[in-house]
N, C-alpha and C positions, 0 to 999 in steps of 0.2 A: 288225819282221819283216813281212814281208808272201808271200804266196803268188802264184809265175809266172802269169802270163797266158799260154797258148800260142794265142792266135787273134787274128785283127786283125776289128773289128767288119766288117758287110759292107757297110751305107752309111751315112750320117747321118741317111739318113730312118728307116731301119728300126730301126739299132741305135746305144746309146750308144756313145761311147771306155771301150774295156776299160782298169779302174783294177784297181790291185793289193788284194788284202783284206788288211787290215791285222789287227795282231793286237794286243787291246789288253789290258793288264794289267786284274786286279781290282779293283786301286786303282781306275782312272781311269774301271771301271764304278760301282764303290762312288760315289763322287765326282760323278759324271751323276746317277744318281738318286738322290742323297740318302740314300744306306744303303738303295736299296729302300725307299723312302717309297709307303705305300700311294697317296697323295694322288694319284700319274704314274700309276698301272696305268689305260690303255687300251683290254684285252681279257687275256682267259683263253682257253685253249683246250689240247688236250691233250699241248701241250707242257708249259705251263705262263705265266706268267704275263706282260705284255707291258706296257713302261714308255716314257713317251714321255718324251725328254731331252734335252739338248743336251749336246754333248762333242766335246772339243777330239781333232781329227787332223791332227797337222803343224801348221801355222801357222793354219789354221783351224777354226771353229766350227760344228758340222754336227747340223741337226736331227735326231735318230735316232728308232729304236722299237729296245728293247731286250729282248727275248727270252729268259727264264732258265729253262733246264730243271728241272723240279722231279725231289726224289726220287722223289717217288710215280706219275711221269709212267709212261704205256707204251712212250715212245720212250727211245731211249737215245744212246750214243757211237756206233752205226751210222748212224741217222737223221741227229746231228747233222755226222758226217763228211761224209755223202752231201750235204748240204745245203752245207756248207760250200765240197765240190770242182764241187760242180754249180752253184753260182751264180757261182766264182771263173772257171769256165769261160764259161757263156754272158753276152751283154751286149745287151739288147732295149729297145727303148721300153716294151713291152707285160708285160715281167717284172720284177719288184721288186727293188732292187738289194743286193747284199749289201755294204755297209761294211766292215766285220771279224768278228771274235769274238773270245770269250777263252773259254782254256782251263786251268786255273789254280786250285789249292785243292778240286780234284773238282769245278770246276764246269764246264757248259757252256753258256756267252752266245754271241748270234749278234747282230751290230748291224746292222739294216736304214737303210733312208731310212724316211723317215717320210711316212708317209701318211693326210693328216687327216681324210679322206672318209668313215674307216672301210672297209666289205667292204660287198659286195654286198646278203649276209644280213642285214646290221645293217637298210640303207635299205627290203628285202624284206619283214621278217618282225618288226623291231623298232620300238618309236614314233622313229622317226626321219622326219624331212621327205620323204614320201612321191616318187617320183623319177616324171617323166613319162615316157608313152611311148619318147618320140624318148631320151630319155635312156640309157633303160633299150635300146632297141634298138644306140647308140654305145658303152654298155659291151660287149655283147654282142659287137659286132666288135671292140673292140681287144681281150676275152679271145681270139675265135678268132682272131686273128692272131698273138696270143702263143705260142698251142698250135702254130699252122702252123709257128710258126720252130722251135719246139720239136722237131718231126718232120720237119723238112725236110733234106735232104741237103747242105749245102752246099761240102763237102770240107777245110771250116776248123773244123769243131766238131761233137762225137757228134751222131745221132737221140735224141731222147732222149723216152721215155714217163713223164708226170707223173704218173700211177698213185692222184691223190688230187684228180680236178676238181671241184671244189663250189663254191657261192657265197661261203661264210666262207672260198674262197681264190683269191678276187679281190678286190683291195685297192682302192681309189677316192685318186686324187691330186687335188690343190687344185682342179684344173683337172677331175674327174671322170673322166680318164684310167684306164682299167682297166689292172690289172697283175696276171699270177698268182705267187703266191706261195706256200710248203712243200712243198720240194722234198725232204723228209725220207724219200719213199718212192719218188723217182723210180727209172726204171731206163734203163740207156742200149740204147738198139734196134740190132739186127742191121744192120749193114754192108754184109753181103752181101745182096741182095736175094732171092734161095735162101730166106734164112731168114726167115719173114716174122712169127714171135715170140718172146718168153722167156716158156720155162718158169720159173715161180717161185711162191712158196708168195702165197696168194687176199691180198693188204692192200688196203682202201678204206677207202669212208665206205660204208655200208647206204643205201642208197635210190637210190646213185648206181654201182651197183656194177654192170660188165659182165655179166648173167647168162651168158652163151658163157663168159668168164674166170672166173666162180665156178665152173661147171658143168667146165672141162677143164685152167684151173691156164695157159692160153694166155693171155698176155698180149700186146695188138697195141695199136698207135696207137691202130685202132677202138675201143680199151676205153675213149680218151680221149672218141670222139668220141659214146660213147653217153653216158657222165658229164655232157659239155657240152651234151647232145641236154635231161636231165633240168633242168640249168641253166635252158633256156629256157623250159622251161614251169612254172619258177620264176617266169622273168620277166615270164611271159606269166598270169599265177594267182594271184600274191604268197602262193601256197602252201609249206610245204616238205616237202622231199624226202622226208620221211615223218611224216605229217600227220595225226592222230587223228581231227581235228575234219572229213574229209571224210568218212567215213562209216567202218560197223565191218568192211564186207568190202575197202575200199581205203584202207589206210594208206601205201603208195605212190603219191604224184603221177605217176609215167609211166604207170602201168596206169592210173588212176583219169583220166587227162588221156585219153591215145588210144581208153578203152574210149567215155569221154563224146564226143568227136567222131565216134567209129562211130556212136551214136543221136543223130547229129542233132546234139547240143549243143553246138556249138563256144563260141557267146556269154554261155551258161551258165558256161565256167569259164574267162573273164576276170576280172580284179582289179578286184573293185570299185570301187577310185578312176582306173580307164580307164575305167568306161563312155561309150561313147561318144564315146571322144577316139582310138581305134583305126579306120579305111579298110577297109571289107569285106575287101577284095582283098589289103589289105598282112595282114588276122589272118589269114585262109587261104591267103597264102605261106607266116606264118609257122609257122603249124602244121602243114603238109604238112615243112616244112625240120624241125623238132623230131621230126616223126613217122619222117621215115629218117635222123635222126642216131640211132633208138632200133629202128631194123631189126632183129629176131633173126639174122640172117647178117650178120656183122662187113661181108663184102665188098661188102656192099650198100648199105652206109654211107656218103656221102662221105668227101673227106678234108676236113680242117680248113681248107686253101685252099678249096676247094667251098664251105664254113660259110658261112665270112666275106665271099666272094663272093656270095651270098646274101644273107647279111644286109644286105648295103650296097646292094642291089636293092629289097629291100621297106624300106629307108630313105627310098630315093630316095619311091619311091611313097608314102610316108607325108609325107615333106616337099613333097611335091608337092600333094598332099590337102592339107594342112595352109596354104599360101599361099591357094589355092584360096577357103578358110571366113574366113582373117582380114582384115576391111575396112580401109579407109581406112589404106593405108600412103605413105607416102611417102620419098623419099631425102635424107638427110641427112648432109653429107659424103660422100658415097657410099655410103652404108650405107640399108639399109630399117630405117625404127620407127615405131610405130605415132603417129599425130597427138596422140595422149593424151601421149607424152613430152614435147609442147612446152604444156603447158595456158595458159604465162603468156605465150606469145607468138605470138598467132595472132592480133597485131591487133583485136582486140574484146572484150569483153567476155560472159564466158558465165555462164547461170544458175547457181545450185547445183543445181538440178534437170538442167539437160542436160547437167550436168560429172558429175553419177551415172550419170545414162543412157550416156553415153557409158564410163564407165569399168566400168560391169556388163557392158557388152557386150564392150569389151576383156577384163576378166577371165572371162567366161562361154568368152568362144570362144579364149582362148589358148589356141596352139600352138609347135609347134617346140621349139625351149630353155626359153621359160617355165617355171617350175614353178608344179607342181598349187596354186591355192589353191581353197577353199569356199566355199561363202557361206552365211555361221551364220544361222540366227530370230535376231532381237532377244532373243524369251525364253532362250534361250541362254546371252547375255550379261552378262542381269541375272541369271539362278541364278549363274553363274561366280563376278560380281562381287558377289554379295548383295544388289542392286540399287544398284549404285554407293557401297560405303558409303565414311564417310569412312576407316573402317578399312583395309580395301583399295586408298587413295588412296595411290598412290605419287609423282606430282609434278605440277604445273599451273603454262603459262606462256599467255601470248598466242598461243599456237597451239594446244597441246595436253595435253588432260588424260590423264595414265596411270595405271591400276588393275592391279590382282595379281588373278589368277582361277581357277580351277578347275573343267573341265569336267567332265561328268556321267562322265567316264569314267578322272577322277583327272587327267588331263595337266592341269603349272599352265602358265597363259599368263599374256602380259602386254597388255591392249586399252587402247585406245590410241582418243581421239574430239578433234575439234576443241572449245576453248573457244570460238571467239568464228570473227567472218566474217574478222577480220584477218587472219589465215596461211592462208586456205582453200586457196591456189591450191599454197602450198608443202607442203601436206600430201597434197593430190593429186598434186606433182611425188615426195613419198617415196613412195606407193603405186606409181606407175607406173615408179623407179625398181628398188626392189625383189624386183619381180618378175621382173628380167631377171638377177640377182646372185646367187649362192650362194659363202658364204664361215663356217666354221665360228667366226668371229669376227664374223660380221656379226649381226645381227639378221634373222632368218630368218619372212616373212611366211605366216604359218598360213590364214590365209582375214581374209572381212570381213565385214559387216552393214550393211546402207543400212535404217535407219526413218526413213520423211518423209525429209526432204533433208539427216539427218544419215545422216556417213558413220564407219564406225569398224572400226579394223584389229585384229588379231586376228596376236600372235606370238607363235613355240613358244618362248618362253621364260620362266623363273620369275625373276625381277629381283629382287635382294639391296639393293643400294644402289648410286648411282653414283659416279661417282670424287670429282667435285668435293665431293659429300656428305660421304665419309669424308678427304676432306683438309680439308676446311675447319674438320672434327671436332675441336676440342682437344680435347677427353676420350676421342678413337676411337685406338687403338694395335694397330688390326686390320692394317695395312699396313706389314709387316716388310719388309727388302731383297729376299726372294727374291720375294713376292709383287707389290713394285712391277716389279721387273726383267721378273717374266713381262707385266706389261700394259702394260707401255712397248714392249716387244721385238714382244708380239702383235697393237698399234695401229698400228705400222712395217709389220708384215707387211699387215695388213690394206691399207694405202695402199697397199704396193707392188701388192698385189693387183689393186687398184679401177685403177691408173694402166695395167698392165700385163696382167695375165691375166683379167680382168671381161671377159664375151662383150659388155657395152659399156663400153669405157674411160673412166671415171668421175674429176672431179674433186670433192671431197666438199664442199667449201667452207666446212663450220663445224666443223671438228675441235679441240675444249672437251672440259673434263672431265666438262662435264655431259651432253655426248653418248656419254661411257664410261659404259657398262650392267654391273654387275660378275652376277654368280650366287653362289651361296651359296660355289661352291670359287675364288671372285677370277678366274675367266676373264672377261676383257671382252668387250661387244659394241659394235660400232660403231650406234649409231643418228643420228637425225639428219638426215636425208637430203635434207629440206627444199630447200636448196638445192642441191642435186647438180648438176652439169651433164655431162650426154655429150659428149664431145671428139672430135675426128678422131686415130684410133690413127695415123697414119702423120705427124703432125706434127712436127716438127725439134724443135721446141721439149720437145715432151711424151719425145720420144726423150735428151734430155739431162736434162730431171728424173727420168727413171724412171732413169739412169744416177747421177747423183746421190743419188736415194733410196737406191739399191743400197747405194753409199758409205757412208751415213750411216748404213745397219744394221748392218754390214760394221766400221767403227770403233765403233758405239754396243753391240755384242757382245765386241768384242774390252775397250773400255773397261771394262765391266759385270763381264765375267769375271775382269780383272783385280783389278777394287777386291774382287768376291767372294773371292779367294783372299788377299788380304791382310787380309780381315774378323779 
């Protein structure tokens, strides 16, 4: 059964092809997740509980997040309707898509796409791999772009006010594409232009709540655009929305953000891992654009088009800045990367000393897409690792030795140093690769350490064993069918990734078991990067394998799935 679509998307740039929401029985939720196997749950929130899975729609295999109302939830069968008829309606790049649901044995499931990035709030407020400026400013506009289509008139589909803007709902896709998502309190906006709100009983989040709309029970778009307004100076703070830890007369970020740039303090409540990585000009756009999305007179407020237009203004300016600070680039295939991506082929031969120098100051001054890394004391490294013992030795080859570690503030990483001068050049090619990649399967580079002219990396991750390890294991029977299917399926994804959607199209070149990194719950990481080479994305050739790859996850799910049901 699936529910009518009455609207035709409005272009392909803006909006996806309207699909039918399908309705799937309890079985075939029961069946995705494993009976609700705790092992999937992805996120909690006052719905209730959120499972990431794969499950069969029609003839194919589709990564979901699975969404189960709990009893004790404070939403109920109106929320989940409302959510159900409002997303079968609208179809955006910028909003989360709704799959199906089921409804069935008093329950109420809602299947989303899945989205691995996590939310906003996670990257914001939780140890999660810190998101750069420019980053954190491209979420921000595909949110308000979401919101614009959201309120906009197009005479194919309602106005519609999201009535619940907050960071944990905006979702992040592989790609870091912002999408809003719980549409459980939306409402649909006046038609007539005459009427320019609904009346209706006060629902938010607290912190993000329209004061005008709590205070008159008016509900307008502007309710959305002050919510989004508190958003940014999430973004802009890595504070949240109501925040203990800023002091005891301001447990609200918008009062406590606008009061502190009235005296003065604009620099003062930036996020500490921006210092200094924010353009005068583009933090005081962006805070004048935050401070009248947060106007006490709704009218006074932009609209969400206004936002986003905005936003993509002090973009400009920041990436403009940001070319400005980073040296020695050059074009390759026609693309700009820094000289460091090429370390083993520049014709000469270069120190260990000026191949550090060279690369602190790429990593010092990175901008743009990069992501944030740091750069640790050595002593750092030895409390982490206990001074490298062999306890914490987790592997050593002719390139490189890796340790298990634990920083002074509990997060376990994994540091990672060259053995010996033989691989130096290709351990410098996985540094400077890296850092251009984000992939929730990759190995994710936390910062680094240069003592003397050694060089030693630093990832957020805690390393269990790697694949080769536990296959080679005759006595290990830790690696059951379902556990190998998810690191085969996740190693596929991962290529298709680096071949296709990596901000540089990446050939990996040693793809071994022993460069699968498992964690304690079997998710793998790709490491290994050594040889990586950058590729020219528009090549014929790299356009048929990435078609092929497709292929071969495409039958290698379809086959998996099979032999699983016949288990």
């Amino acid at each position: 059964m699936s529910l009518p679509i009455t609207h035709t998307a409005e272009s392909s740039s803006s909006s996806c092809s309207p699909q039918p929401c399908h309705q799937f029985t309890f079985f075939e939720i029961e069946r995705a997740t494993r009976n609700f196997n705790e092992s999937l749950v992805i996120g909690r929130g006052g719905f209730g509980k959120v499972y990431r899975a794969t499950i069969a729609c029609g003839k194919t295999f589709l990564d979901v997040a699975i969404k189960r109302l709990e009893s004790t939830s404070s939403q109920g069968a109106v929320e989940f309707w409302a959510e159900v008829e409002m997303l079968s309606k609208l179809r955006h790049s910028h909003l989360v898509s709704l799959i199906g649901y089921c409804n069935e044995r008093q329950e109420m499931i809602l299947v989303y796409e899945c989205l691995p990035n996590g939310t906003l709030s996670d990257h914001l407020h939780k140890r999660r791999m810190p998101l750069t400026w420019v980053r954190r400013l491209k979420i921000c506009i595909g949110a308000a772009r979401g919101l614009d289509y959201l309120h906009s008139d197009t005479g194919i589909k309602p106005r519609v006010i999201h009535r619940d803007v907050k960071s944990s709902n905006i979702l992040l896709a592989s790609n870091w594409e912002a999408k809003i998502s719980d549409f459980g309190l939306s409402k649909i906006s006046p038609a007539n232009q005459s009427l320019t709100h609904v009346s209706t009983l006060v629902r938010g989040t607290f912190g993000y709540l329209d004061p005008d709309y709590f205070h008159t029970g008016r509900l307008t778009r502007k309710s959305d655009v002050y919510a989004f307004g508190v958003v940014l100076y999430e973004a802009l703070c890595g504070k949240q929305a109501v925040d203990r830890s800023i002091d005891e007369e301001h447990w609200g970020l918008a009062t406590w953000a606008q009061d502190s740039i009235k005296e003065g303090r604009l620099k003062h409540i930036v996020d500490s891992k921006l210092e200094g990585r924010i353009s005068p000009k583009c933090l005081k756009e962006f805070a004048l654009l935050a401070c009248q999305c947060l106007h006490s007179h709704p009218k006074h407020r932009p609209t969400m088009a206004e936002v986003a237009t905005g936003l993509e203004s002090i973009l400009a300016l920041q990436e403009k800045n940001d070319r400005q600070l980073v040296p020695m680039d050059i074009k390759i295939l026609g693309r700009k990367v820094s000289t460091l991506l090429l370390p083993s082929n520049q014709g000469r031969k270069v120190s260990h000393r000026s191949s550090l120098k060279s690369l602190y100051a790429y990593l010092y001054t990175i901008g743009g897409e990069d992501r944030i890394v740091h750069r640790f004391d050595f002593n750092t490294i030895v409390f982490a690792t206990e001074n490298f013992s062999e306890a914490n030795k987790l592997s050593s080859d002719k390139y490189k030795s890796m340790y298990k570690g634990r920083l002074q503030n509990g997060q376990c990483i994994t540091v990672c140093g060259p053995s010996s001068n033989t691989g130096y050049q290709e351990y410098m090619n996985e540094a400077s690769i890296l850092v251009k990649i984000e992939h929730e399967n990759v190995v994710q580079l936390l910062g680094y350490c240069i003592d003397g002219t050694n060089l030693y990396l630093l990832y957020d991750f805690a390393l269990y064993a790697t694949l080769d390890a536990l296959l080679s294991d005759p006595m290990c029977n830790l690696l059951d069918y379902s556990k190998r299917y998810k690191i085969i399926l996740s190693v596929a994804k991962i290529l298709a990734y680096l071949h296709k959607h990596a901000p540089i199209r990446i050939i990996h070149g040693d793809v071994k078991p022993r460069n699968i990194l498992l964690d304690e719950s079997f998710d793998p990481k790709l490491s290994g990067f050594g040889l990586a080479t950058p590729i020219d994305k528009s090549a014929f050739a790299l356009i048929c394998f990435v078609g092929h790859c497709k292929y071969l996850i495409f039958q290698l799910k379809n086959y998996l799935m099979l032999v699983y049901e016949n288990c």
